[in-house]
PLY file of the C-alpha trace (Angstrom):
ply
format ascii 1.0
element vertex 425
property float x
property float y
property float z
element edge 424
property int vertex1
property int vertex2
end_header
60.71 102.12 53.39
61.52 105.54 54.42
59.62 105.26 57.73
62.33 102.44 57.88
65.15 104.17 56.71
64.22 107.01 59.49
64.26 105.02 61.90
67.33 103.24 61.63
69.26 106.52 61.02
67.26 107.73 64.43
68.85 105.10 66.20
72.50 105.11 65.10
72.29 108.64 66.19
71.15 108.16 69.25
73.46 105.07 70.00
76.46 107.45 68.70
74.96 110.15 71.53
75.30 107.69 73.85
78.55 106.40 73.44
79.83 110.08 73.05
77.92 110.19 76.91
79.53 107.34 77.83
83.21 107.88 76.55
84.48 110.68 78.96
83.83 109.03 82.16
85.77 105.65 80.45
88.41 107.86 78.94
89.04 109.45 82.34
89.25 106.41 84.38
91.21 104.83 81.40
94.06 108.05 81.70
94.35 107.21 85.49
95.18 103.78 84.78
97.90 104.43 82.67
99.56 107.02 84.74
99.22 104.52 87.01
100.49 101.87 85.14
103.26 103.82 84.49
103.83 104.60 88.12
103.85 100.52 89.32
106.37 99.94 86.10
108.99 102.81 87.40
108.22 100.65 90.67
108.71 97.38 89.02
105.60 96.09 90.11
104.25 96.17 86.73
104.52 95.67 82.75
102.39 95.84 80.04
102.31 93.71 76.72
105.13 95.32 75.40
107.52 98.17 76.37
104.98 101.02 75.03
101.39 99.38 75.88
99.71 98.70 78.71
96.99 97.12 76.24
94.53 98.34 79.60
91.71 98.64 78.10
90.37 94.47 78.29
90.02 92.36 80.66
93.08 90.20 81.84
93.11 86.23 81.66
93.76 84.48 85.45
96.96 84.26 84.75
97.56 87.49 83.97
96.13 88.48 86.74
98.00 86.36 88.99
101.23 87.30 87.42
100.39 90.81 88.22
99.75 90.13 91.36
103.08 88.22 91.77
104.74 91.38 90.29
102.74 93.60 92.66
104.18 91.95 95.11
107.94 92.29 94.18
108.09 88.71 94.01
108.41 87.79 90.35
112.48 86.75 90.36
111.38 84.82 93.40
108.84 83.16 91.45
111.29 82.42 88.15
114.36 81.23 90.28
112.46 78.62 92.08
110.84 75.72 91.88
106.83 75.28 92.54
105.27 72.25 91.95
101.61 72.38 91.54
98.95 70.26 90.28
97.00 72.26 87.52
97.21 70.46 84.04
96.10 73.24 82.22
98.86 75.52 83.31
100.66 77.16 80.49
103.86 76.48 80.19
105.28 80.08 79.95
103.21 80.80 83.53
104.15 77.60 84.92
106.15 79.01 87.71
103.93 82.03 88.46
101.30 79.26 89.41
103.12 77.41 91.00
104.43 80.29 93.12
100.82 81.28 93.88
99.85 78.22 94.60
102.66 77.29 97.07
101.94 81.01 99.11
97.94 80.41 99.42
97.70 82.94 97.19
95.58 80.84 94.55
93.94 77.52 94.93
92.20 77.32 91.16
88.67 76.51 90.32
89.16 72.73 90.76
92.30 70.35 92.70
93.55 70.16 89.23
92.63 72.88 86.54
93.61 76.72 87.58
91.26 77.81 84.78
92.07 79.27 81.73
89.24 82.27 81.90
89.33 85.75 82.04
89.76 86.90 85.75
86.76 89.33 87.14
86.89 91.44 90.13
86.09 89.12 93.19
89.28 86.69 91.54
91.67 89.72 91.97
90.33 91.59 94.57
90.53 87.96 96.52
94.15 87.61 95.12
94.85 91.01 96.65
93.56 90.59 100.57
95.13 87.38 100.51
98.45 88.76 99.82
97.60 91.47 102.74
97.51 88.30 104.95
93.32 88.00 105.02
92.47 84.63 104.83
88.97 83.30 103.33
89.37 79.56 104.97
89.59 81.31 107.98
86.29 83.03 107.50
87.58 86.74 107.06
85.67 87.14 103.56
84.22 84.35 101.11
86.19 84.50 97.45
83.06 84.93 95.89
81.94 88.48 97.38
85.31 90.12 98.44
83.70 93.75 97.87
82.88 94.90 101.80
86.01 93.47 102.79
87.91 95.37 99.95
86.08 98.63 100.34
87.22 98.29 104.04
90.85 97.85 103.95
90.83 100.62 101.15
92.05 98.51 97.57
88.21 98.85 96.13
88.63 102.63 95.02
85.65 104.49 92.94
86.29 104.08 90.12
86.79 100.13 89.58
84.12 98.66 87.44
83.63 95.34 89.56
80.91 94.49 86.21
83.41 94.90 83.21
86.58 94.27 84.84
89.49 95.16 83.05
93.39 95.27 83.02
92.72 99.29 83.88
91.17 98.41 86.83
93.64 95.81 87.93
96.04 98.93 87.86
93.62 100.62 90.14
93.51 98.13 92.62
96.93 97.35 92.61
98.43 101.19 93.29
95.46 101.53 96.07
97.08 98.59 97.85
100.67 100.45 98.30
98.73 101.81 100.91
96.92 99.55 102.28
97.42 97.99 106.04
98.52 94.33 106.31
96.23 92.08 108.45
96.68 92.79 112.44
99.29 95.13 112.19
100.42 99.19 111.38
102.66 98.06 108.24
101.73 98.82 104.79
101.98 97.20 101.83
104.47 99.98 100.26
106.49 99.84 103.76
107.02 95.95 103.52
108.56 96.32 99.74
110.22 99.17 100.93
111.75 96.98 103.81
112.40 94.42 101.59
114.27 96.14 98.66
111.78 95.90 96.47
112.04 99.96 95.61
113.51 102.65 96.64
111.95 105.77 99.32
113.27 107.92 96.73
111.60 106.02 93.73
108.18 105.38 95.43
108.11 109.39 96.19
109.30 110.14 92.31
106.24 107.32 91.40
103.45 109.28 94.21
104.80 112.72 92.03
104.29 111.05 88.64
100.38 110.43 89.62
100.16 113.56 90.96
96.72 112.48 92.50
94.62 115.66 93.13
93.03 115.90 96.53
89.50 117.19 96.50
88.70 120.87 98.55
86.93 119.85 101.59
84.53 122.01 103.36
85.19 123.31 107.29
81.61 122.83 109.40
81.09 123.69 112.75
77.66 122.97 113.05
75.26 120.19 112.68
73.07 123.00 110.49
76.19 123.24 108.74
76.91 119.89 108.17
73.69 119.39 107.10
73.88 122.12 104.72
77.48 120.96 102.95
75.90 117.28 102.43
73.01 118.35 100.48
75.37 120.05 98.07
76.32 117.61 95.15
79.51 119.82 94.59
80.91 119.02 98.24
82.82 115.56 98.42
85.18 115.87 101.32
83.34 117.54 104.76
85.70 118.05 107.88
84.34 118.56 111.31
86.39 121.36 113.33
84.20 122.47 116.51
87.01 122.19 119.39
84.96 122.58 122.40
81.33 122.54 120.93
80.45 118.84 119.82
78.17 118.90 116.70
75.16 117.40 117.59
72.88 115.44 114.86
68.77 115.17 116.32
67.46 115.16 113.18
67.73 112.73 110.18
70.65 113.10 108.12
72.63 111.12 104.99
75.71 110.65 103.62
75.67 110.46 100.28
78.28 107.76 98.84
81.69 108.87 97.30
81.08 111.54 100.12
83.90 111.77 103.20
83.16 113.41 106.74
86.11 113.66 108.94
85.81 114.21 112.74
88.83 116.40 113.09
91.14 115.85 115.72
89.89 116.97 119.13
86.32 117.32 117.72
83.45 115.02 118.45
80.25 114.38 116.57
77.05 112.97 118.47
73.92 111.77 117.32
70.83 111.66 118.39
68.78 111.61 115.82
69.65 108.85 112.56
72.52 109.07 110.55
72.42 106.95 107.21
76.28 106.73 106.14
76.83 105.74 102.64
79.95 107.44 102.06
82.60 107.13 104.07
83.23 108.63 107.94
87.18 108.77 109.66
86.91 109.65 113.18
90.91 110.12 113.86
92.86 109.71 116.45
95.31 112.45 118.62
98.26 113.47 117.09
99.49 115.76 120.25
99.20 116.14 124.11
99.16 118.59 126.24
98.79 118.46 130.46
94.84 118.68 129.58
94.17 117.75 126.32
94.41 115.15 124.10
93.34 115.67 120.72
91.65 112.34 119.60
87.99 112.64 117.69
84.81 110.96 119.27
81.91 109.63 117.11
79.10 108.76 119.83
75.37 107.76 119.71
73.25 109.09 122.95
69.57 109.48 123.58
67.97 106.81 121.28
70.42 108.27 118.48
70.61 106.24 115.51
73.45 105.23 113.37
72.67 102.93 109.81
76.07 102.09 108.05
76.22 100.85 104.25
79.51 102.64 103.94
82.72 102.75 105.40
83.46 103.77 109.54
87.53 104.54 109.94
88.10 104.95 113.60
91.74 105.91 112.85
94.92 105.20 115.34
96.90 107.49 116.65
99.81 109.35 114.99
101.86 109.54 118.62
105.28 108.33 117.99
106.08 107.14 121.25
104.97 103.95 122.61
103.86 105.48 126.20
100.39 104.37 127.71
98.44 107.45 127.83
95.13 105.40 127.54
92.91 105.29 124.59
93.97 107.90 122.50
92.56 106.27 118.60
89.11 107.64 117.17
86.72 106.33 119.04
83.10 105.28 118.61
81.20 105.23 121.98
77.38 103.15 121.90
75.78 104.99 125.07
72.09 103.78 124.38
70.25 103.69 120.95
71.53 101.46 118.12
74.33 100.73 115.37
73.31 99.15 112.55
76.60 98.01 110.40
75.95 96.87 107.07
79.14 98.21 105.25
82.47 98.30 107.44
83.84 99.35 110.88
87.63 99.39 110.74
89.24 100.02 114.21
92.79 100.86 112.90
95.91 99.63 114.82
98.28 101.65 116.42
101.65 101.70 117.59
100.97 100.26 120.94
97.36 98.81 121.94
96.55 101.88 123.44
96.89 103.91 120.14
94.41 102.17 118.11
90.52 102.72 117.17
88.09 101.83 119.87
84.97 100.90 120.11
82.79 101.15 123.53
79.21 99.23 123.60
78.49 101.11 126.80
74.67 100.47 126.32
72.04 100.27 123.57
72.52 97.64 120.51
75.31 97.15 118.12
73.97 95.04 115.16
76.75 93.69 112.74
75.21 93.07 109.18
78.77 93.13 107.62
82.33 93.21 108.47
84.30 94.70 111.94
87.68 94.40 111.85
89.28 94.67 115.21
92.94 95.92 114.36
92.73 98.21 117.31
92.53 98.91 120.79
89.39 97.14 122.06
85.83 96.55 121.25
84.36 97.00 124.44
80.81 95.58 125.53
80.24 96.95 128.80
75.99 97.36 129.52
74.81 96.99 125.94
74.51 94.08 123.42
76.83 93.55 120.68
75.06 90.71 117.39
77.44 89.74 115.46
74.23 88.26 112.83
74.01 85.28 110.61
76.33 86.13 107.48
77.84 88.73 109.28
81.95 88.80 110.19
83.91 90.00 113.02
87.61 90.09 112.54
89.68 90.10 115.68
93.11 90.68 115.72
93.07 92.55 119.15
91.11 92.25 121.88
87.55 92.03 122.29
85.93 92.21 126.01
82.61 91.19 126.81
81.72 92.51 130.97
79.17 90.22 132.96
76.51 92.79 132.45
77.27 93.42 128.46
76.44 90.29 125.71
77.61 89.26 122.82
76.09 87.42 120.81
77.96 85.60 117.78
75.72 84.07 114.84
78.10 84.71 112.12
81.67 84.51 111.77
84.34 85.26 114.11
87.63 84.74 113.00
90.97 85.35 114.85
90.83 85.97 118.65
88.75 85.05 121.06
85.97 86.64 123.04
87.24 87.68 126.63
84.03 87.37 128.90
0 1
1 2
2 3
3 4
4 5
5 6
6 7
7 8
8 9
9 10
10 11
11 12
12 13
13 14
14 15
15 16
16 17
17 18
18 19
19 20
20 21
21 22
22 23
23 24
24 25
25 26
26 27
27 28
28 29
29 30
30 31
31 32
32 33
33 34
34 35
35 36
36 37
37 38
38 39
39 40
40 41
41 42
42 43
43 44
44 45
45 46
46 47
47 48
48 49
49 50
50 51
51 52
52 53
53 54
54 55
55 56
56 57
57 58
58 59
59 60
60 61
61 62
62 63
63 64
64 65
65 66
66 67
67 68
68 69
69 70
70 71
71 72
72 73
73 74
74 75
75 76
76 77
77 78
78 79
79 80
80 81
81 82
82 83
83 84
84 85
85 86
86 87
87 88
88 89
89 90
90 91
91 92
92 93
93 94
94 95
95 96
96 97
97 98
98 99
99 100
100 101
101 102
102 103
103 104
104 105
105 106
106 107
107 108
108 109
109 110
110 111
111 112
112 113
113 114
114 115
115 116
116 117
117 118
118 119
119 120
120 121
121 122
122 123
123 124
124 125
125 126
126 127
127 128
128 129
129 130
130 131
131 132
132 133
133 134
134 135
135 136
136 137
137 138
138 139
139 140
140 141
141 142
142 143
143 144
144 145
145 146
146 147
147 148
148 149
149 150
150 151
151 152
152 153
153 154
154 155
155 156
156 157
157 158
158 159
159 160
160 161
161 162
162 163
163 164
164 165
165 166
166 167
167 168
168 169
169 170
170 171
171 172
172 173
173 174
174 175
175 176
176 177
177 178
178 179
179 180
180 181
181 182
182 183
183 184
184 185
185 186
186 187
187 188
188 189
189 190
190 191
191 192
192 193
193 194
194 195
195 196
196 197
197 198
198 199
199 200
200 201
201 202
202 203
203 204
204 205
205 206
206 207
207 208
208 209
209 210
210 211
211 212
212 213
213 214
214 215
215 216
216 217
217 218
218 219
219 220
220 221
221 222
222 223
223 224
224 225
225 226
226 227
227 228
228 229
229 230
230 231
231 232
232 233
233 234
234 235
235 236
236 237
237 238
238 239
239 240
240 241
241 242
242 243
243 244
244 245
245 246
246 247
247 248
248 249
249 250
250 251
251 252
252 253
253 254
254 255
255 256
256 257
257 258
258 259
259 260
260 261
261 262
262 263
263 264
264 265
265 266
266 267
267 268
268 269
269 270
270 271
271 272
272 273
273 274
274 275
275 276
276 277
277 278
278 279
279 280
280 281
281 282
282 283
283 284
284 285
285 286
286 287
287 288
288 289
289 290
290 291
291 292
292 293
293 294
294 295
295 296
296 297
297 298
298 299
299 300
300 301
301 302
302 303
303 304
304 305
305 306
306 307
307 308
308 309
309 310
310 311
311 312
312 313
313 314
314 315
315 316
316 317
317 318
318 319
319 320
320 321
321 322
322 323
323 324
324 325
325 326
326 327
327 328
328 329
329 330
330 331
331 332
332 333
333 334
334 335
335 336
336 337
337 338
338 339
339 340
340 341
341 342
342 343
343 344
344 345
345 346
346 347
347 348
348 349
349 350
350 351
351 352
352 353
353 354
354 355
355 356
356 357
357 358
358 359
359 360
360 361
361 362
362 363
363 364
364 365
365 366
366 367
367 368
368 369
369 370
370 371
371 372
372 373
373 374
374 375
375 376
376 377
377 378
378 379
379 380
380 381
381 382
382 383
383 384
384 385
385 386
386 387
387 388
388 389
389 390
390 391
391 392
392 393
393 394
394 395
395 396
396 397
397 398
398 399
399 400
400 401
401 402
402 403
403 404
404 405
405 406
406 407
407 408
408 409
409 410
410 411
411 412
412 413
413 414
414 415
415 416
416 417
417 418
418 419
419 420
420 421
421 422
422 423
423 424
């Protein structure tokens, strides 16, 4: 009996060690939802269960989930002062309108032609919900409802610290203020900047709600070097690693990783090449110029050259540029530039749009192999096949809301999906 006794008092202890473990990292992630929370309500994009609680901490039911949406949206009186027919017979009767609102703007089709489901929502629901109401559309091919993740990690409304496995009303929050600032499909507009158009808030409010989260912005490390590079990823302290060499490219020939949660920026007017392998798990922004001068322009090149090696399971940004006018000075986004050697993409190239099709992210397949695992999304200038091959592979997607050009001598090959544009050959 006391070996018994022992043994059940060993446990509760160490099951009370660790929850105590556990708590912290939920408490803090908890805290950011309700300052949050707080934030989309000033907005009035959001409400809790009552005036004082936010009751965050479960997970919501699909229709709460699709009335936050709704709300997100600014759309809520819309959705009350009309009419929506729909045909879900298990609709309650208090969300009837919310449903039928979704339902009538694509941006729910329920889990059968007549029952929306009375469930709790998980993350691939809302996270679906979400890039639908950005305009990305899953009968079209751009993502499948049931694995939204790489296509929500790309367009930036999947932020660390979601938990896709217990999803709850916290991390609805999360999503939701993330997509503010998030780009609509095809275009330079963001989500904040089309409520903003519309009336939804106030410049003034959104600025006082941005002050109210007070979102700290990590120190990021200066390298000029690939040793140095090198040096700043192997520290576990170091989560934000900017690239400033004007004039001296850093230049990868050995093998090198980026850890995840980890961000290297290719400064403006810096370039990185590699030609050794670079295993990106984190995420990389190669930007694009935000100045001229009679011999310079100060976009960033990302390149691979002599058998370099690039293997993404993260995130590639090859960001527009910030040029206000709407001259042609030629491609002056980020650019990645294929010169022989191979790009393996199993996470998400992003080739941002710009002001005019010149400003955007490019990508140039000048030789070597460009193997798409995952998702491209072509928002940008061009994806440009000139002498290489471009295989867009079985499961894999390629969103094109630009322009993608194929020369006689380059090849692409398409066995997985290709929504939007064409291929020009």
């Amino acid at each position: 009996m006391k070996k018994t006794v022992k043994s059940i008092i060993t446990f509760i202890m160490m099951l009370a060690l660790s929850l105590t473990i556990l708590m912290p990292a939920n408490a803090s992630n908890l805290d950011e939802a309700e300052t949050k929370a707080a934030a989309l309500k000033q907005l009035g994009l959001f409400k809790g269960v009552s005036e004082t609680n936010f009751d965050l901490n479960r997970a919501p039911t699909r229709t709460e989930a699709l009335v936050m949406l709704i709300r997100l949206l600014g759309k809520e009186s819309e959705a009350l002062n009309g009419n929506w027919p729909h045909p879900f017979i298990d609709a309650e009767s208090w969300a009837d309108k919310y449903i039928g609102y979704g339902y009538a703007k694509g941006l729910t089709k329920g889990v059968s032609n007549n029952k929306f489901g009375t469930g709790n929502a998980d993350s691939d629901m809302y996270l679906t919900f979400v890039l639908r109401a950005l305009n990305y559309n899953d009968t079209a091919g751009d993502f499948t409802w049931n694995a939204p993740d790489k296509l929500a990690a790309a367009v930036g409304i999947l932020p660390d610290g979601v938990d896709t496995g217990n999803f709850l009303r916290a991390d609805v929050v999360l999503v939701s203020w993330a997509a503010l600032e998030a780009d609509l499909k095809g275009g330079t507009q963001r989500l904040a900047k089309k409520l903003l158009s519309e009336g939804i808030f106030t410049g003034d409010g959104y600025t006082r709600a941005i002050k109210l989260v007070n979102e700290q912005k990590p120190e990021h490390v200066s390298i000029s070097s690939a040793e140095a590079l090198k040096a700043a990823l192997s520290d576990k302290t170091v989560k934000v690693i900017s690239i400033d060499s004007i004039g001296k490219p850093v230049v990868v020939t050995d093998e090198l990783t980026i850890p995840a949660r980890v961000t290297v920026t290719v400064n403006r007017g810096n370039d990185l090449y590699i030609e050794g392998t670079l295993t990106n798990n984190g995420t990389i922004n190669v930007m694009g110029a935000d100045s001229i001068t009679k011999d310079f322009i100060n976009y960033s090149v990302m390149s691979v050259q002599n058998g370099g090696k690039i293997i993404n399971n993260g995130v590639v940004n090859l960001h527009a540029s910030l040029l206000e006018d709407t001259d042609d000075h030629g491609p002056v986004g980020g650019q990645l530039r294929l010169f022989d050697g191979t790009f393996t993409n199993k996470g998400s190239v992003f080739l941002k749009a710009g002001l005019v099709n010149t400003h955007g992210g490019m990508v140039a397949v000048i030789d070597g192999t460009f193997n798409n695992d995952a998702i491209v999304i072509v928002d940008g200038f061009f994806l440009h096949v000139e002498n290489g091959v471009f295989n867009n592979n079985i499961g894999a997607v390629v969103i094109n809301n630009s322009h993608i050009f194929a020369e006689e001598t380059g090849k692409f090959t398409n066995n997985g999906t290709l929504s939007g544009n064409e291929i020009n050959e």
